[in-house]
C-alpha positions, 0 to 999 in steps of 0.5 A: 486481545481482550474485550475490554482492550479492544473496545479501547483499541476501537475508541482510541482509532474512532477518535485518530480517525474523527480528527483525520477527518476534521483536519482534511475537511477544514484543509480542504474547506480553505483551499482544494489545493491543500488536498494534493499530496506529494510524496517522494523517495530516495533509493541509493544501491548497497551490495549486490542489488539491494537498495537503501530507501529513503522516504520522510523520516524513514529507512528501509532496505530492499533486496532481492533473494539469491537466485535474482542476484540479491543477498536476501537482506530484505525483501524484494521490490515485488514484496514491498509492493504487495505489501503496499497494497495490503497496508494501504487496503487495511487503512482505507477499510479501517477509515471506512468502516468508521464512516459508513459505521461498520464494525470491524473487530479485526482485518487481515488481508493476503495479497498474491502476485504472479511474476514470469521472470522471463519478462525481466530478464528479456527472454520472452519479449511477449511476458510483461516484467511486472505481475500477470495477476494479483489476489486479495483476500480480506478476513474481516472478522465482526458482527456485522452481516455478509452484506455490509462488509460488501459494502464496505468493500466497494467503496474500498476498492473505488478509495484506495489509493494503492489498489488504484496504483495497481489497477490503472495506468499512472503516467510516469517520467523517468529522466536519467543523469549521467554523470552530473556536475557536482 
């Protein structure tokens, strides 16, 4: 990318982030419940064990490689998670960079997880099902000193909201409908 486009890139970002910014901050002015957000997602089974997902205007198939049952059309549940977390971490450190007026000219980030089947399958009641561990690593690239983008990643880490997800205990309801009257 060239110097000059990635001045625009960071231009054109400043501004969609100063206008985020400004609208929550008026929304919020008016009314704290305005800061509640809730978001959904429909899953309907295709083929072996994949699932069409449905959420706003989007759609998307998730799958499971052969050796778990799936046709490998996509990638599994556990993918999508990392790379929920790795989307979600990218967003908040473009946001706060901007706020805190940290330069970053470009972010990657690599997300790990370790996963014992053993746990889903039932054949070790002591092995949790989800992921024993997971790694972030963020390359941040810019001028700015070692000190800073620690800076900026503390307060990434209190932000994010997908990081939280995985970090702390979120109270779940699962209700099932057998059979329900049409």
């Amino acid at each position: 990318m060239t110097q000059t486009s990635l001045q625009d890139l960071n231009e054109v970002r400043a501004a969609r982030l100063d206008d985020a910014g400004a609208f929550w901050s008026g929304k919020i002015a008016a009314d704290a419940a305005n800061a509640r957000l809730t978001y959904g997602a429909r899953g309907a089974g295709e083929g072996s064990v994949a699932t069409r997902i449905t959420t706003g205007g989007h759609e998307f198939t998730v799958d499971e490689p052969a050796g778990l049952a799936g046709d490998n059309a996509a990638a599994s549940p556990v993918e999508y998670a990392l790379g929920a977390l790795a989307s979600c971490q990218v967003v908040v450190y473009r946001l706060y960079a901007h706020q805190l007026g940290i330069r970053v000219d470009d972010i990657t980030i690599d997300a790990e997880g370790d996963l014992d089947v053993r746990g889903l399958f039932g054949a070790d009641a002591t092995v949790r099902p989800g992921f024993s561990a997971v790694r972030l690593r963020v390359v941040i690239t810019g001028p700015e000193s070692q000190e800073r983008y620690d800076e900026l990643r503390r307060t990434v880490d209190e932000r994010c909201p997908v990081l939280d997800l995985f970090a702390n205990p979120t109270p779940v309801e699962i209700e099932v409908a057998a059979n329900p009257a049409g």
